[in-house]
RODO-2510 file (C-alpha; in nm, 4 decimals, decimal comma):
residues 403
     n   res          X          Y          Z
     1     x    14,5870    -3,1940     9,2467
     2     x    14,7464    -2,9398     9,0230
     3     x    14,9020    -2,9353     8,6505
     4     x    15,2641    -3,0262     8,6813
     5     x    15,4935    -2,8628     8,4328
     6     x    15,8511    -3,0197     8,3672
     7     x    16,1444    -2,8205     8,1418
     8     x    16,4720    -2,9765     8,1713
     9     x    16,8376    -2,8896     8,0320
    10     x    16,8974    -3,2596     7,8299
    11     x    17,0028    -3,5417     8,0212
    12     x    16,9172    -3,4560     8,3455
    13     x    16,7197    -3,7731     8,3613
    14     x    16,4220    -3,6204     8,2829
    15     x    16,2249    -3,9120     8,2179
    16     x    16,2636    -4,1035     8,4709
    17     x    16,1335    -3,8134     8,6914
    18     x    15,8119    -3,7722     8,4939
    19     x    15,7172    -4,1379     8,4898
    20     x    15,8327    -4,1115     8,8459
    21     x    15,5582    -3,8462     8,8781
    22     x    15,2815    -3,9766     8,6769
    23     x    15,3165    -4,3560     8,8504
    24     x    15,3499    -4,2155     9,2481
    25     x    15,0428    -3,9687     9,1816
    26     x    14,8766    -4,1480     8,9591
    27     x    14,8895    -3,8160     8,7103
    28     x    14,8200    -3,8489     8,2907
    29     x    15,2242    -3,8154     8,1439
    30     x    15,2094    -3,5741     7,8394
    31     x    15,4853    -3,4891     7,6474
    32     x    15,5335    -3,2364     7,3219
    33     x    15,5059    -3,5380     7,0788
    34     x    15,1838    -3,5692     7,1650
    35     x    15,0684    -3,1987     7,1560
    36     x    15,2099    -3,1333     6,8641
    37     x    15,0323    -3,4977     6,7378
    38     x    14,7279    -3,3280     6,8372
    39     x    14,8017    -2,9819     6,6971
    40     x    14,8659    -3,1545     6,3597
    41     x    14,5717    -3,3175     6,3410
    42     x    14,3238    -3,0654     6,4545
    43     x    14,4905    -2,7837     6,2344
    44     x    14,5736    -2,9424     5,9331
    45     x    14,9868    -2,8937     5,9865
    46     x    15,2021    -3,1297     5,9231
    47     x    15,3944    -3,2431     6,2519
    48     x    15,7710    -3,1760     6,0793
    49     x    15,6819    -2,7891     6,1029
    50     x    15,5893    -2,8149     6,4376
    51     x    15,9704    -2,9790     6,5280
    52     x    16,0697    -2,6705     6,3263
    53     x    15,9297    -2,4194     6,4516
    54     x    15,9746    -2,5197     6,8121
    55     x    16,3511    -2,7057     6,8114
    56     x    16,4981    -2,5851     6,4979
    57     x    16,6939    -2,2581     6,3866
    58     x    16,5619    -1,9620     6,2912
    59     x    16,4698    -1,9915     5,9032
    60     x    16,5018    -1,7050     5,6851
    61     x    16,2042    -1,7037     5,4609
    62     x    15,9892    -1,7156     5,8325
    63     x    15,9725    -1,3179     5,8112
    64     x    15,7653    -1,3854     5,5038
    65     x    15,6058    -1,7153     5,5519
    66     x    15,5097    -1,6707     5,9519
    67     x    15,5142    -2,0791     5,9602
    68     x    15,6975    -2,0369     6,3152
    69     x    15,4714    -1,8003     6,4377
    70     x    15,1464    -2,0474     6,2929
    71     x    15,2736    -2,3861     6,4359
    72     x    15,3353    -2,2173     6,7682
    73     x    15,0128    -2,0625     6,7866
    74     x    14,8059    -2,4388     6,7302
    75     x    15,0597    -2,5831     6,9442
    76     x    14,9571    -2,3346     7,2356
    77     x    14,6015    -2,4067     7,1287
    78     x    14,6216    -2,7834     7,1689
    79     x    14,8593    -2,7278     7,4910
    80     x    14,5588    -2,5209     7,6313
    81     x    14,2678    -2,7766     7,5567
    82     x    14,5345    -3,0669     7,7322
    83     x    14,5071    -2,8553     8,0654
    84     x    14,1307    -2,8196     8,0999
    85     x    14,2406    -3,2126     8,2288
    86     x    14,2579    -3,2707     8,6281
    87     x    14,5888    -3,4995     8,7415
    88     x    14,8054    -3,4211     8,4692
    89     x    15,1998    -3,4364     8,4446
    90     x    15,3272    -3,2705     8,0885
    91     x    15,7140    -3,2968     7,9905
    92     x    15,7976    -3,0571     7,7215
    93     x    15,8603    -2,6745     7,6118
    94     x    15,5162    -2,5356     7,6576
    95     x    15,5008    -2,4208     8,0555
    96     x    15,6383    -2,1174     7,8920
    97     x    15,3306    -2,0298     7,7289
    98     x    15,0814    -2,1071     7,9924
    99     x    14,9609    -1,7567     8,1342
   100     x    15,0064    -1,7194     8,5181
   101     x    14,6420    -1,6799     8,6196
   102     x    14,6594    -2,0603     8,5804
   103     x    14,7853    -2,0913     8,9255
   104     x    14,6940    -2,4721     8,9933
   105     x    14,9853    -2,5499     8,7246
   106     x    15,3173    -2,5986     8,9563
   107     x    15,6049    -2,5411     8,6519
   108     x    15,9657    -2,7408     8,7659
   109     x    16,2730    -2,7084     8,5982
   110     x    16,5721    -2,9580     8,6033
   111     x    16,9275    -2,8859     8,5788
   112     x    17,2511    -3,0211     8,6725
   113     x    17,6309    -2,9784     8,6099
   114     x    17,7949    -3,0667     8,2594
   115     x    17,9936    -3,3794     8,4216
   116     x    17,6543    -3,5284     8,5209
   117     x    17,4675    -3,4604     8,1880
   118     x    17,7525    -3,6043     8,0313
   119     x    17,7703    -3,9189     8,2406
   120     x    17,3870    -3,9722     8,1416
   121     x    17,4032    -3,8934     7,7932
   122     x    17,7172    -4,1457     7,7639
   123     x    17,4410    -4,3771     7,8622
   124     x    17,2322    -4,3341     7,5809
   125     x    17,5103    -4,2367     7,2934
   126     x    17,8417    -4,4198     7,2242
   127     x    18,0043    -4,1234     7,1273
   128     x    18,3591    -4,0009     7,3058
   129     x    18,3322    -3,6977     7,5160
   130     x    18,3573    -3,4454     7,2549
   131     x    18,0632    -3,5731     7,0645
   132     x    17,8563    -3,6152     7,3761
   133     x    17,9256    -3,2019     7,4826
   134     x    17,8290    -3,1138     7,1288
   135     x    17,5284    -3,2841     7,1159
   136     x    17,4492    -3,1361     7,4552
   137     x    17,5493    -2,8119     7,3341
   138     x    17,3071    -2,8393     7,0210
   139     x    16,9887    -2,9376     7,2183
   140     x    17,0897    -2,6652     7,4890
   141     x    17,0638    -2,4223     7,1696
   142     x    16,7297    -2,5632     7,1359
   143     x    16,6002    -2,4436     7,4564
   144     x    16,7991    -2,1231     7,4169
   145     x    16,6165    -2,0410     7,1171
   146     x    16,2844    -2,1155     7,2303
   147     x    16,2988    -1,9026     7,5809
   148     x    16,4445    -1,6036     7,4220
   149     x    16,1702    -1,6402     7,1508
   150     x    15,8837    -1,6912     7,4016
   151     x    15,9794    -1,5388     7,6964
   152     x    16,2881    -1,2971     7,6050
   153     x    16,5397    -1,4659     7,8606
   154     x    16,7617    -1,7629     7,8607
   155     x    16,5931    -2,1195     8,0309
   156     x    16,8155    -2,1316     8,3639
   157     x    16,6511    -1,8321     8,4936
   158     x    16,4970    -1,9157     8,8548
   159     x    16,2046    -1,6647     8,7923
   160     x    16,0571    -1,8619     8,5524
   161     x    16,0010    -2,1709     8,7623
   162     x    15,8146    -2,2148     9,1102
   163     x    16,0787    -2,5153     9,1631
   164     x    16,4461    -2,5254     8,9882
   165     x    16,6286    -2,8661     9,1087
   166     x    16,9773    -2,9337     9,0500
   167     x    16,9578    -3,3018     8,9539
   168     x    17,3660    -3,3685     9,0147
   169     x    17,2624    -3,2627     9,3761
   170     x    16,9725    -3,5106     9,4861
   171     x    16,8398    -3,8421     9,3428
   172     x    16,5359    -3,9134     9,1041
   173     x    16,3518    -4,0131     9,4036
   174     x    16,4419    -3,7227     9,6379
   175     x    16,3256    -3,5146     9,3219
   176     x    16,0298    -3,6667     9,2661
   177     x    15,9291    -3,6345     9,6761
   178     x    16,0593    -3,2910     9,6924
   179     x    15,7989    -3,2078     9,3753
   180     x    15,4527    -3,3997     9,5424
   181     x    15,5675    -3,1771     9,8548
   182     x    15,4881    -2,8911     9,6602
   183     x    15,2184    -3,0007     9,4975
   184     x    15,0584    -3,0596     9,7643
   185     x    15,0625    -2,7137     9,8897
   186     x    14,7017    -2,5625     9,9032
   187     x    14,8499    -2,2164     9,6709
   188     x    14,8792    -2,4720     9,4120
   189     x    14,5282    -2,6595     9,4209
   190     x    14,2820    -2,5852     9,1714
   191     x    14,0390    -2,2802     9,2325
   192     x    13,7030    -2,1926     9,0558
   193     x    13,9141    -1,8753     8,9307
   194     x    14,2220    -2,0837     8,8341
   195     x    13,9932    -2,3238     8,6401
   196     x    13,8323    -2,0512     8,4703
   197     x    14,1652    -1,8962     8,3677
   198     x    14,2076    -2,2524     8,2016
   199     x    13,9038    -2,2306     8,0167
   200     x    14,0023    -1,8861     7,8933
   201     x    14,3045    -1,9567     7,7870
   202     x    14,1625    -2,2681     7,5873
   203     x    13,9368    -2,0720     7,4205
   204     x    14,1286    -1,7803     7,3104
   205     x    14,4217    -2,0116     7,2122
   206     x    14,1717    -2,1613     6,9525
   207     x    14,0992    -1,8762     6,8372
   208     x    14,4744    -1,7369     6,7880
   209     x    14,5107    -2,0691     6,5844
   210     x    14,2469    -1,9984     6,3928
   211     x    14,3719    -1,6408     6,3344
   212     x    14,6815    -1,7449     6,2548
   213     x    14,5969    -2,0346     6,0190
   214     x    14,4043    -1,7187     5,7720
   215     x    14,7153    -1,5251     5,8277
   216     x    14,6659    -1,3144     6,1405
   217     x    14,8794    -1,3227     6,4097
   218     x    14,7039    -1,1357     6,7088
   219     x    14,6730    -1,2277     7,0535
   220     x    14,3531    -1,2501     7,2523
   221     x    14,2078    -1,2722     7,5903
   222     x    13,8895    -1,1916     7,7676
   223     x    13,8511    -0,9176     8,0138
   224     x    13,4870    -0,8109     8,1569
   225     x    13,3358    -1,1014     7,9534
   226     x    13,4353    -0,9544     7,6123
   227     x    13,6986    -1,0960     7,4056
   228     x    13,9603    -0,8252     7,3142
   229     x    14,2249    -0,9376     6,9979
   230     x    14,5629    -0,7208     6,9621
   231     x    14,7196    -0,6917     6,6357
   232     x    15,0619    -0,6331     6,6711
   233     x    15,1024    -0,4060     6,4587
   234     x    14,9322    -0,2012     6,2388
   235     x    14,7879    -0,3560     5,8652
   236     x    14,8459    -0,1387     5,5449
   237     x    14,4722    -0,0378     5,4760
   238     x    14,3359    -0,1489     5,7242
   239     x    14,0099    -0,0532     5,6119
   240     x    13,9928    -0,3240     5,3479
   241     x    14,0366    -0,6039     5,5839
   242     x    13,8390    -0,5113     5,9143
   243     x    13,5534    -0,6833     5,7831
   244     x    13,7296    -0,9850     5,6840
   245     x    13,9008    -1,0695     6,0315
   246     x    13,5362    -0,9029     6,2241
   247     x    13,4080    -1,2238     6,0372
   248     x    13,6693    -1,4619     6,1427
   249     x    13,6299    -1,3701     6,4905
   250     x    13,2504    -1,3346     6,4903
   251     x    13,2721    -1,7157     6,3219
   252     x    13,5270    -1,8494     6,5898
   253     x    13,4204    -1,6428     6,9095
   254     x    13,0225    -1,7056     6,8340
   255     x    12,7925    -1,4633     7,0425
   256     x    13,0875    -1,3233     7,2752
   257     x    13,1310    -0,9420     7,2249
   258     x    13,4395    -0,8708     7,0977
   259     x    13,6653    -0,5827     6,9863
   260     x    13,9577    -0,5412     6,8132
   261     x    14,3074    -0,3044     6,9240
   262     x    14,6441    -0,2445     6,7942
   263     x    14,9536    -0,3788     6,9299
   264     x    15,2123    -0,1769     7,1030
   265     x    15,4075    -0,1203     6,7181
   266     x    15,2183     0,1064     6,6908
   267     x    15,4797     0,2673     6,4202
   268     x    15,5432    -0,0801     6,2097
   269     x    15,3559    -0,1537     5,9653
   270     x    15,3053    -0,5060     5,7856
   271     x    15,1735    -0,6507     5,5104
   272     x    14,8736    -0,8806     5,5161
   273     x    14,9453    -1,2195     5,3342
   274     x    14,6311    -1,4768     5,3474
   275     x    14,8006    -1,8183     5,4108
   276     x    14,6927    -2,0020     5,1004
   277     x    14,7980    -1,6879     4,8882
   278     x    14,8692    -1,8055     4,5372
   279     x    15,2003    -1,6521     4,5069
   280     x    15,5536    -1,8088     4,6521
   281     x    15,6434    -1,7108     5,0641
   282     x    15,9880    -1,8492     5,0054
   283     x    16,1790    -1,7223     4,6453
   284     x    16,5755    -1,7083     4,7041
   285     x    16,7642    -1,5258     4,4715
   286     x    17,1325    -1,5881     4,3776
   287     x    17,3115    -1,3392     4,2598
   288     x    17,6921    -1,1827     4,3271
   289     x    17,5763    -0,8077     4,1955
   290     x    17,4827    -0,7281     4,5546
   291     x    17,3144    -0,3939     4,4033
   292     x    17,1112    -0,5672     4,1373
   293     x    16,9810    -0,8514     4,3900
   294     x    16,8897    -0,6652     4,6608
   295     x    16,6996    -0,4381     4,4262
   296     x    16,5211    -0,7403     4,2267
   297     x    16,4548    -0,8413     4,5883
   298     x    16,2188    -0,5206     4,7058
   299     x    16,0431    -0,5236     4,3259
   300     x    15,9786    -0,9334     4,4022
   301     x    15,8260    -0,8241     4,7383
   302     x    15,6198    -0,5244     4,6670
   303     x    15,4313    -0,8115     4,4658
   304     x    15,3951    -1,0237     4,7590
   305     x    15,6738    -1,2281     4,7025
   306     x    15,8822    -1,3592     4,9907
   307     x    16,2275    -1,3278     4,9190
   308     x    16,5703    -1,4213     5,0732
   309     x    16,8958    -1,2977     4,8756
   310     x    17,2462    -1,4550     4,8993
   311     x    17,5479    -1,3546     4,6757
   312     x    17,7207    -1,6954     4,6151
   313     x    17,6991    -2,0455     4,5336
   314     x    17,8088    -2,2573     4,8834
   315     x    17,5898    -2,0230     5,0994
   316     x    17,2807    -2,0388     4,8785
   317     x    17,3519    -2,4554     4,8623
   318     x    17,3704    -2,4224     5,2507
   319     x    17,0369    -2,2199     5,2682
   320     x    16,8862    -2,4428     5,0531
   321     x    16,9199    -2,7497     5,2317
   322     x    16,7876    -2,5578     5,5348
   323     x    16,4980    -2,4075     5,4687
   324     x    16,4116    -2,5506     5,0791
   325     x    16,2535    -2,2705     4,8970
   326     x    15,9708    -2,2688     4,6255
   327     x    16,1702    -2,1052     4,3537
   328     x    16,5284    -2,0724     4,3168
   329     x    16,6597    -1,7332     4,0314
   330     x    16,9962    -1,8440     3,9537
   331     x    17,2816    -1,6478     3,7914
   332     x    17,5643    -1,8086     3,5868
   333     x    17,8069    -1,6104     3,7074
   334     x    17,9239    -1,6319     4,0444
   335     x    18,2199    -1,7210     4,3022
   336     x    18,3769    -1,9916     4,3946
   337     x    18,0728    -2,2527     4,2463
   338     x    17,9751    -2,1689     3,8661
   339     x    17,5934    -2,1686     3,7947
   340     x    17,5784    -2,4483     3,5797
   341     x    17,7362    -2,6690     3,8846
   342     x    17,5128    -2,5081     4,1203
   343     x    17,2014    -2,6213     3,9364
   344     x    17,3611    -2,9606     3,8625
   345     x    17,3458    -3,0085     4,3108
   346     x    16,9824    -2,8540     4,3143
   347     x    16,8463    -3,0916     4,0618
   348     x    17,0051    -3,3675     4,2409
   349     x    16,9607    -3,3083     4,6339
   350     x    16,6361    -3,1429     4,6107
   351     x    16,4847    -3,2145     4,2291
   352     x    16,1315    -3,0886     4,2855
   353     x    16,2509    -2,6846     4,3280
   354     x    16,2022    -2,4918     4,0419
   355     x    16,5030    -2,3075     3,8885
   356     x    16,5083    -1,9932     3,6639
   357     x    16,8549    -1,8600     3,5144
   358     x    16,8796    -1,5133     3,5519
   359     x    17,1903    -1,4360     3,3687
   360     x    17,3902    -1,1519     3,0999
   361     x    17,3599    -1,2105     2,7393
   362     x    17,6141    -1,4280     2,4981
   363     x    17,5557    -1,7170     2,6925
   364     x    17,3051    -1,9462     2,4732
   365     x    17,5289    -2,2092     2,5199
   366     x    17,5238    -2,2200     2,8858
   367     x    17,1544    -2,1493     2,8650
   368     x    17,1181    -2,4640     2,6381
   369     x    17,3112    -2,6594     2,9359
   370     x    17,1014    -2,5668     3,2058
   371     x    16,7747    -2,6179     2,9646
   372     x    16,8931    -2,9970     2,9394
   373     x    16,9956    -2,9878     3,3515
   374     x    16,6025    -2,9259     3,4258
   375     x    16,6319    -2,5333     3,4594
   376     x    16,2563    -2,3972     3,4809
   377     x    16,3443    -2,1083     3,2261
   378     x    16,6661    -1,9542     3,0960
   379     x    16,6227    -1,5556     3,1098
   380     x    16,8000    -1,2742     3,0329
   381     x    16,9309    -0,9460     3,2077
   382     x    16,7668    -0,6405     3,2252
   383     x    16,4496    -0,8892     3,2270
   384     x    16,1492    -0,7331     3,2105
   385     x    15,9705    -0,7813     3,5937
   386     x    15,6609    -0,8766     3,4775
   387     x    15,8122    -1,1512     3,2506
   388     x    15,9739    -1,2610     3,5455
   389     x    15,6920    -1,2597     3,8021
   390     x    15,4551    -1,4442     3,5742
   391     x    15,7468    -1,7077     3,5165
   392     x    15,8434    -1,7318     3,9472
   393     x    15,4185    -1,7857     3,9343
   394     x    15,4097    -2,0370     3,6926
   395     x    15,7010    -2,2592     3,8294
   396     x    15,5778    -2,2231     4,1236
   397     x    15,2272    -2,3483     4,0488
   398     x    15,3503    -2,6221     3,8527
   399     x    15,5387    -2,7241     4,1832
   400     x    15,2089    -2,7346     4,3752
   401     x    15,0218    -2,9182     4,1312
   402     x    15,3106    -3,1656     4,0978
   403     x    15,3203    -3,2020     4,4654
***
């Protein structure tokens, strides 16, 4: 019996089809709450990362932090130890990543028109119509998100699935029928080559996860009995780390031959940043001199500090409750929301975020405000950057020791 794959636009009664599935063919129902369970426990992550990495928005301290890139990469590890299982049904965003050398896994997709998904989700939300197409709307964005991230097109695409059903069209049951049909079909049994493909892609998902939980993102497979690992693109110095991730690999891989290749960046370069690096991944800077920020920005990260810049007080309150940084340099002066009243809704919606003012001289009063408020440290412009670096350092160790 093969591996049977289910992605589904929201409310297309999705459910009911996969415990359809798993009762008629007796099949083992997994969903993405339970991989990314597993994921969480085997790699140490906690499971709200996983939810954001795979369902949420785009954050903007990831470019620096690369927590999207690590959840996804242990919860393609754990997906790929599930499917080394016989008589198994899995509901969830994964199928995506499964390579197609696996060809025992039969991947389904279910659809249907707005008016139907509607009609379902009115059956699970008392909301009027309006609500019910926005939350449809948000958890298509979901999907949207995730297939243009994974697989660079939108979800609907046919290509993507061996079977796309229109759920508004036929009944659960005619579904479910219409899927054993298939899955019957001998091109979708299990062969020695398709379960070795499994096994292959089980162990070099581990050791991506593995990779990525040090700080490298690469991606591996075997060819010819050797393990080969990409890096997508090319390290600064190189030469200083090759030893370091030969003895990751040679740790992970064991006695398998293995060697190492650039990506096809061949041009970009990026920094490496070990995952438990002492110094902040997520350092947002408020500031309304645009010239003076962005600056402060590039000196920050030069000294492997991740940084996000914003140039008043509402956006850097919104960015803040979406992706809560590690440090916070505040000025004084700024649009719309003052300084002082910006720190006043930091200290109170998310108290454990350091704050440093940042701001022009003649202002010891204010400074004395924001000293009783909770501010970190009260600094003044031009600040010397090593002043400031050791102070970002020391707030944000204090953070980590307090949490």
């Amino acid at each position: 019996m093969p591996i049977i794959t289910v992605f589904s636009a929201p409310y297309c009664n999705e459910e009911k089809v996969v415990n359809n599935l798993s009762e008629n063919m007796g099949l083992e129902l997994t969903t993405d709450k339970q991989i990314i369970s597993m994921a969480s426990s085997t790699y140490g992550v906690p499971e709200d990362k996983f939810y954001r990495a795979l369902f949420g928005k785009n954050l903007v301290f990831n470019a620096f932090t690369k927590d999207k890139e690590r959840c996804i990469a242990c919860y393609k590890a754990a997906l790929a130890s599930t499917l080394l299982k016989q008589d198994l049904v899995f509901e969830g965003f994964g199928g995506f990543l499964i390579p197609k050398s696996l060809t025992h896994v039969l991947k389904v997709c279910l659809t249907a028109e707005m008016e139907y998904r509607i009609e379902i989700a009115a059956q699970q939300h008392s909301l009027f119509s309006e609500g019910l197409k926005k939350l449809i709307a948000q958890e298509d964005s979901s999907r949207y998100r995730w297939t243009e991230y994974v697989v660079h097109q939108g979800p609907w695409e046919s290509s993507l699935y061996d079977i796309l059903i229109s759920m508004d069209k036929i009944s659960v049951e005619e579904t479910v029928d219409l899927i054993r049909t298939f899955a019957k079909k001998a091109i979708t049994l299990p062969t020695r080559d398709s379960i070795q493909a499994a096994e292959n892609f089980a162990f070099t998902a581990d050791i991506e996860a593995e990779l990525a939980l040090k700080g490298w993102f690469v991606r591996a497979k075997i060819r010819d009995d050797k393990l080969m690992v990409h890096l997508d693109k090319n390290i600064i110095r190189p030469e200083r780390l090759e030893g370091e991730l030969a003895n990751i690999i040679a740790d992970v891989a064991e006695d398998m031959d293995f060697e190492i290749q650039s990506g096809p960046d061949v041009f970009k370069t990026d920094v490496y940043r070990p995952f438990d690096s002492e110094t902040p991944a997520k350092v947002l800077l408020v500031d309304d001199e645009k010239r003076f920020a962005r600056t402060l920005s590039e000196r920050l990260r030069r000294r492997e500090m991740g940084t996000a810049v914003v140039y008043d007080g509402n956006e850097a309150l919104e960015l803040i409750d979406e992706d809560e940084p590690e440090v916070v340099i505040l000025d004084l002066k700024l649009p719309e929301i003052d300084g002082v009243e910006m720190l006043k809704h930091i200290k109170k919606s998310h108290p454990d975020v350091p704050v440093v003012i940042l701001s022009g001289g003649g202002q010891e009063k204010e400074f004395n405000a924001c000293a009783q408020l909770g501010a970190f440290a009260c600094l003044k412009k031009p600040v010397d950057i090593k002043i400031l670096t050791d102070t970002i350092s020391q707030a944000h160790k204090l953070r980590k020791t307090e949490n």
